[in-house]
Kinemage of the C-alpha trace (Angstrom):
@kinemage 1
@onewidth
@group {chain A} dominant
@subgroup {mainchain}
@vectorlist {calphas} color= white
{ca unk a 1} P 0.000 0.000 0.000
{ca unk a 2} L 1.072 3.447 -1.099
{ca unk a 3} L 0.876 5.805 1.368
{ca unk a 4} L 0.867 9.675 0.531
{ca unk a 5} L 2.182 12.075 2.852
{ca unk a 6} L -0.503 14.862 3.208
{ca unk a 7} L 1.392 18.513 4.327
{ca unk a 8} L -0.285 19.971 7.331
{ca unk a 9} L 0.511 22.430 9.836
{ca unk a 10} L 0.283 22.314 13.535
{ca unk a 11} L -1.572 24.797 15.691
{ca unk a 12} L 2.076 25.911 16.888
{ca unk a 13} L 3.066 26.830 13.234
{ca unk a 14} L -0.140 28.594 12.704
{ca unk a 15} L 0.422 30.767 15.941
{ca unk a 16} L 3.631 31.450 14.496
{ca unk a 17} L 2.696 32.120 11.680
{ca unk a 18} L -0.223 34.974 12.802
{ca unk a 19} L 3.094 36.222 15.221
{ca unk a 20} L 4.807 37.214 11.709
{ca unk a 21} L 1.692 38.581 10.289
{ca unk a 22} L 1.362 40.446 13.345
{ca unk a 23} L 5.139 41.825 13.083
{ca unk a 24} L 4.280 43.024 9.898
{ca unk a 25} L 1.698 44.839 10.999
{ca unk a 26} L 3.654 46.436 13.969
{ca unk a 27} L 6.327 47.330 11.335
{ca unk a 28} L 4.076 49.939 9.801
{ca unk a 29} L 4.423 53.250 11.210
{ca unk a 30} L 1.532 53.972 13.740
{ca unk a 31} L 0.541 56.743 11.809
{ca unk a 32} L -0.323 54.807 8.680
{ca unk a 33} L -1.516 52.082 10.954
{ca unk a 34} L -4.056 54.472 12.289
{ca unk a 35} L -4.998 55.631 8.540
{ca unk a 36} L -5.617 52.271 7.647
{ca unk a 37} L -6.743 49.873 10.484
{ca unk a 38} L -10.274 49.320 11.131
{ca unk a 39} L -10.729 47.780 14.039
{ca unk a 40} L -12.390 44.415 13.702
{ca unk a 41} L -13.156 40.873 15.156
{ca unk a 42} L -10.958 38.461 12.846
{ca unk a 43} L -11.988 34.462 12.660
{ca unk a 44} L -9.506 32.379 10.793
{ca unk a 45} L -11.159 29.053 10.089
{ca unk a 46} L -8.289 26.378 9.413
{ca unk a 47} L -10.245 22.879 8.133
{ca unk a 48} L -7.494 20.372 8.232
{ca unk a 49} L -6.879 20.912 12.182
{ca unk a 50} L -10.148 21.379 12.864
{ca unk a 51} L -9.423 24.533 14.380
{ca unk a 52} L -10.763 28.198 14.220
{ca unk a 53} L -8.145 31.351 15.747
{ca unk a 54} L -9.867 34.271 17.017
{ca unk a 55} L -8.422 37.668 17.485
{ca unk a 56} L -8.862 41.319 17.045
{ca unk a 57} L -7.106 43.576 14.237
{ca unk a 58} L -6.276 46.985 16.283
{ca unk a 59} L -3.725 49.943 15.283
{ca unk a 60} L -1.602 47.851 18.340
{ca unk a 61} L -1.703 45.060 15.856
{ca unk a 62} L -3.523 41.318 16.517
{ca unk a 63} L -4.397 41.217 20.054
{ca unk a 64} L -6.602 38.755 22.107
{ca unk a 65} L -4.946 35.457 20.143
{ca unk a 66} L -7.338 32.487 20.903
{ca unk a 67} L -8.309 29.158 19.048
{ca unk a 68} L -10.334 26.848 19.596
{ca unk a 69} L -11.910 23.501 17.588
{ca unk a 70} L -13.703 24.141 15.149
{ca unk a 71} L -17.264 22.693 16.443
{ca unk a 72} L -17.703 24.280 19.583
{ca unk a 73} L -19.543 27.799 18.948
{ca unk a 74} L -18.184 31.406 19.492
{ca unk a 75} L -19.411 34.917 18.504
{ca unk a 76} L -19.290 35.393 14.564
{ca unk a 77} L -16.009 37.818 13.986
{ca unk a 78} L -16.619 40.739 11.236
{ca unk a 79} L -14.228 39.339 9.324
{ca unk a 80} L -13.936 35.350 8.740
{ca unk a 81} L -10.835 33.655 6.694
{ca unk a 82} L -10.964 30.233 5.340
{ca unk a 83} L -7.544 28.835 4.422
{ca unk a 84} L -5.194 26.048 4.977
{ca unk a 85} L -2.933 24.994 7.365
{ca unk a 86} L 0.299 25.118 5.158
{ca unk a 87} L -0.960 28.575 3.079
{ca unk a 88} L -1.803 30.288 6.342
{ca unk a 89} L 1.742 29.502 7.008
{ca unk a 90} L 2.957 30.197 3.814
{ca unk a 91} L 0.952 33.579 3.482
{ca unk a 92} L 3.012 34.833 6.601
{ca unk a 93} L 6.506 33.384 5.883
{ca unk a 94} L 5.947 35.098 2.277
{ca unk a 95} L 6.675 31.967 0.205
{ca unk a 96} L 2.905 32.434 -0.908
{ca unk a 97} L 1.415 35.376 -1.976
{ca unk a 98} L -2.045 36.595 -0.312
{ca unk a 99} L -3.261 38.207 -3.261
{ca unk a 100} L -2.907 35.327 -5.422
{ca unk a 101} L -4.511 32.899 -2.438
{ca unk a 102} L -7.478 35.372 -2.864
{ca unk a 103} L -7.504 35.280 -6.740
{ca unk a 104} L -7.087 31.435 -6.916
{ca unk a 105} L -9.614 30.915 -4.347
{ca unk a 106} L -7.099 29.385 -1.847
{ca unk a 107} L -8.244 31.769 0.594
{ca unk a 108} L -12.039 32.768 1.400
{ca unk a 109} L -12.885 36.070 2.848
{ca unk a 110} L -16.352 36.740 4.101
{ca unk a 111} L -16.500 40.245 5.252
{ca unk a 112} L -18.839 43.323 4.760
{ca unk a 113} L -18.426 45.678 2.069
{ca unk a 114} L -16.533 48.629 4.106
{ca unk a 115} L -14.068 45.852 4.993
């Protein structure tokens, strides 16, 4: 039997990988961040661990880091994010371009029109 190995991200390398979106963030200057930063509730829904992070988007940057699996119910964030394991990971280490996720449908966004 053939087995295939299937790529998939832990929890740990997902944190880390919101840590380096997060620095990014943070590397703006808090002038522009306060030009451009809406303040919102963020849900990133990760299928293949089962697992949905929670946080908020602020001019400080992505606060109030949670997860949690993916069945048990929370609040609906404003802005919910569909995406992989490996391309969330990939998205914040840059090897994998965000707008391109988008484009290819890699990554869903559900958000409301001002966002």
């Amino acid at each position: 039997m053939i087995r295939h190995h299937v790529p998939m991200s832990s929890i740990d390398a997902c944190l880390a990988g919101i840590d380096l979106l997060n620095e990014r963030i943070l590397e703006q200057p808090e002038t522009e961040r306060h030009r451009h930063v809406r303040e919102r509730s963020i849900g990133i829904e990760v299928p293949d661990l089962a697992t949905v992070f929670h946080m908020r988007l602020t001019v400080d940057g992505l606060t109030d880091i949670t997860h949690h699996p993916t069945d048990r119910s929370a609040p609906r964030p404003q802005v919910r994010i569909t995406v992989t394991s490996d391309d969330l990971v990939a998205i914040a280490e840059k090897r994998l371009s965000a707008k391109t996720s988008l484009l290819t449908r890699r990554v869903k966004v559900e958000a409301g029109v001002s966002d």
